[in-house]
C-alpha positions as a Markdown table, in Angstrom:
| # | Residue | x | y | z |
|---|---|---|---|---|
| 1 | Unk | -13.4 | 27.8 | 46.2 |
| 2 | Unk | -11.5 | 27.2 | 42.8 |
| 3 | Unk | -12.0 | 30.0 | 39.8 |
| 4 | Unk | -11.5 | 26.9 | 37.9 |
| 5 | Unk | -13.7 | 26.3 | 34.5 |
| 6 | Unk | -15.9 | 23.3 | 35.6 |
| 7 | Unk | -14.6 | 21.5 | 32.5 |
| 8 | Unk | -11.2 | 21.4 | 33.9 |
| 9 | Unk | -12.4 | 20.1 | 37.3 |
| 10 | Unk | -12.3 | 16.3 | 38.3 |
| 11 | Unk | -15.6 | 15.0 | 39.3 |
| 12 | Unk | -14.1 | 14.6 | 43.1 |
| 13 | Unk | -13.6 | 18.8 | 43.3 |
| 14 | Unk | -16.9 | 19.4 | 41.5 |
| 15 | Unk | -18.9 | 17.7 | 44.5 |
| 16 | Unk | -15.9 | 19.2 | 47.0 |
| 17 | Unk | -16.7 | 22.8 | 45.8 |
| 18 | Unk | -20.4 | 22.3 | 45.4 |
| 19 | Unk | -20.5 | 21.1 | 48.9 |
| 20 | Unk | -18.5 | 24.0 | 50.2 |
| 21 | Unk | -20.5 | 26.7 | 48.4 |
| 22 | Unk | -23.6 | 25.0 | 50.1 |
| 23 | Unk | -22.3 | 25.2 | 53.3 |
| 24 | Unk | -20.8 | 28.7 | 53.0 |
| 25 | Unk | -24.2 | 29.8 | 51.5 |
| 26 | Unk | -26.5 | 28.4 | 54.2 |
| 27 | Unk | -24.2 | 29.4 | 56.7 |
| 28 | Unk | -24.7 | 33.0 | 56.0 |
| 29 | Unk | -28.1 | 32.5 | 55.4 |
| 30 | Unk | -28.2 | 31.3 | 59.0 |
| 31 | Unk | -26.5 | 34.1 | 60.2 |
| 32 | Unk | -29.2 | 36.8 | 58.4 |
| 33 | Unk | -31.4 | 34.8 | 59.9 |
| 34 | Unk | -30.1 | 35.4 | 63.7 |
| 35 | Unk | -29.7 | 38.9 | 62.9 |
| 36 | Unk | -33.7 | 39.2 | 61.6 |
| 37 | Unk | -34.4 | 37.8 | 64.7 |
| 38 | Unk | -32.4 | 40.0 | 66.9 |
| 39 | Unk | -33.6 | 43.1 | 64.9 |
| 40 | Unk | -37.0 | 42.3 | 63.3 |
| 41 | Unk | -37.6 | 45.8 | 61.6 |
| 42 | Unk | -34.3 | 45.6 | 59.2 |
| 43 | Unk | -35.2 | 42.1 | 58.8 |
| 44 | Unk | -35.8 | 42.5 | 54.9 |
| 45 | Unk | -32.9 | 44.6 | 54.2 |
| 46 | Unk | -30.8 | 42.0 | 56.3 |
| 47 | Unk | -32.4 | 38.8 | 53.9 |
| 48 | Unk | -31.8 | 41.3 | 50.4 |
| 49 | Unk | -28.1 | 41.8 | 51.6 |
| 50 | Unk | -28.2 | 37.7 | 52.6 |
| 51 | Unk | -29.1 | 37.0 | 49.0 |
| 52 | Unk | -27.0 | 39.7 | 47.3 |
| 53 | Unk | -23.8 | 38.2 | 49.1 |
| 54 | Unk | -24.6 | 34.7 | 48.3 |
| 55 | Unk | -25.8 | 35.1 | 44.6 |
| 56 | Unk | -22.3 | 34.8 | 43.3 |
| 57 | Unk | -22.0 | 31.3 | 45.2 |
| 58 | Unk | -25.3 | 29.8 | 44.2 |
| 59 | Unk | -24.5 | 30.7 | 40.2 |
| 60 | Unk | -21.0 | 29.2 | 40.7 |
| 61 | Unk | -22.9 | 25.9 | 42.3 |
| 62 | Unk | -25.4 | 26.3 | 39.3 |
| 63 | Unk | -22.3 | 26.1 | 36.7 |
| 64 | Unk | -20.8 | 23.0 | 38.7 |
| 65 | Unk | -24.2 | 21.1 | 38.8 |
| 66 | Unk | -25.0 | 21.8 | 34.9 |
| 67 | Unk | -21.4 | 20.7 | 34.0 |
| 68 | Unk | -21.8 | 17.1 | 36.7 |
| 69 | Unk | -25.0 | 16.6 | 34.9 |
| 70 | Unk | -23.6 | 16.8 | 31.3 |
| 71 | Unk | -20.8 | 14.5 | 32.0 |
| 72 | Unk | -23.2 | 12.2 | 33.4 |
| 73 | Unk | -25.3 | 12.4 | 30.4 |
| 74 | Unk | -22.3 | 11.8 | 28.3 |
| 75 | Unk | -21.7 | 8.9 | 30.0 |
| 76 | Unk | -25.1 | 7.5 | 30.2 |
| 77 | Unk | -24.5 | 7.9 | 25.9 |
| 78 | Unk | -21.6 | 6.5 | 25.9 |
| 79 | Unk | -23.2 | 3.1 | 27.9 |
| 80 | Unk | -26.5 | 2.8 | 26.0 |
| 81 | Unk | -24.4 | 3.1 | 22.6 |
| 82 | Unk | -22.0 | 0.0 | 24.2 |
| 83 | Unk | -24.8 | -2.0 | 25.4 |
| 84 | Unk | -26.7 | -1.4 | 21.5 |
| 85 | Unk | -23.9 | -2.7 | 20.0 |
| 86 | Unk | -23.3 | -5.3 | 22.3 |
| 87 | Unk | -26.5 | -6.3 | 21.1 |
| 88 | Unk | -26.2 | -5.5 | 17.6 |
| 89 | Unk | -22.7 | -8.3 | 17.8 |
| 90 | Unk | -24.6 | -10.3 | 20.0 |
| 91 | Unk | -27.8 | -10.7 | 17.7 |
| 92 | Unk | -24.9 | -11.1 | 14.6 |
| 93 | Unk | -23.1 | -13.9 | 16.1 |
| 94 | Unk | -26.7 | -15.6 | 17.1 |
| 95 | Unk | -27.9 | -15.8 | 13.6 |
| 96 | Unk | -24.3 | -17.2 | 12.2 |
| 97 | Unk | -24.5 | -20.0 | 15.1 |
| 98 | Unk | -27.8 | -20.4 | 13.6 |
| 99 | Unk | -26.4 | -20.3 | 10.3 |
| 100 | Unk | -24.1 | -22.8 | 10.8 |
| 101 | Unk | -26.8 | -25.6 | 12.3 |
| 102 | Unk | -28.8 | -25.0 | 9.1 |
């Protein structure tokens, strides 16, 4: 796991460390969950102690995520501004052609 601001990240280790924290967290989610079951009357404490360990993992994932959805919706901007004036030249050039026939 990086202590790298997601801003500084590449795309490729924002899904890499995303993944990762997901697997670390479920793992140990899976493990609370074996020990519950071997010792159902500390179950709760074992699930509090389960969430306490992975709360620092899930707010890490959180920042990732909310950083890989604001570049996408810098991007999907960036696109719909190109395309608008793609269509902005495009509807220009039409009415000079038109111009021109006239």
């Amino acid at each position: 796991m990086s202590a790298a601001s997601p801003e500084t990240l590449s795309n490729a280790e924002i899904a890499r460390e995303i993944q990762s924290l997901q697997a670390r967290a479920f793992e140990r989610y899976e493990d609370a969950a074996l020990q519950a079951e071997a010792d159902p009357g500390r179950a709760e404490l074992i699930y509090a102690k389960a969430e306490r360990d992975t709360a620092p993992w899930i707010a890490r994932a959180s920042a990732l995520n909310d950083e890989r959805v604001a570049r996408y919706r810098r991007r999907a901007r960036r696109w719909r501004n190109a395309a608008l004036a793609m269509g902005a030249v495009g509807a220009l050039v039409i009415v000079w052609m038109l111009s021109l026939a006239a």
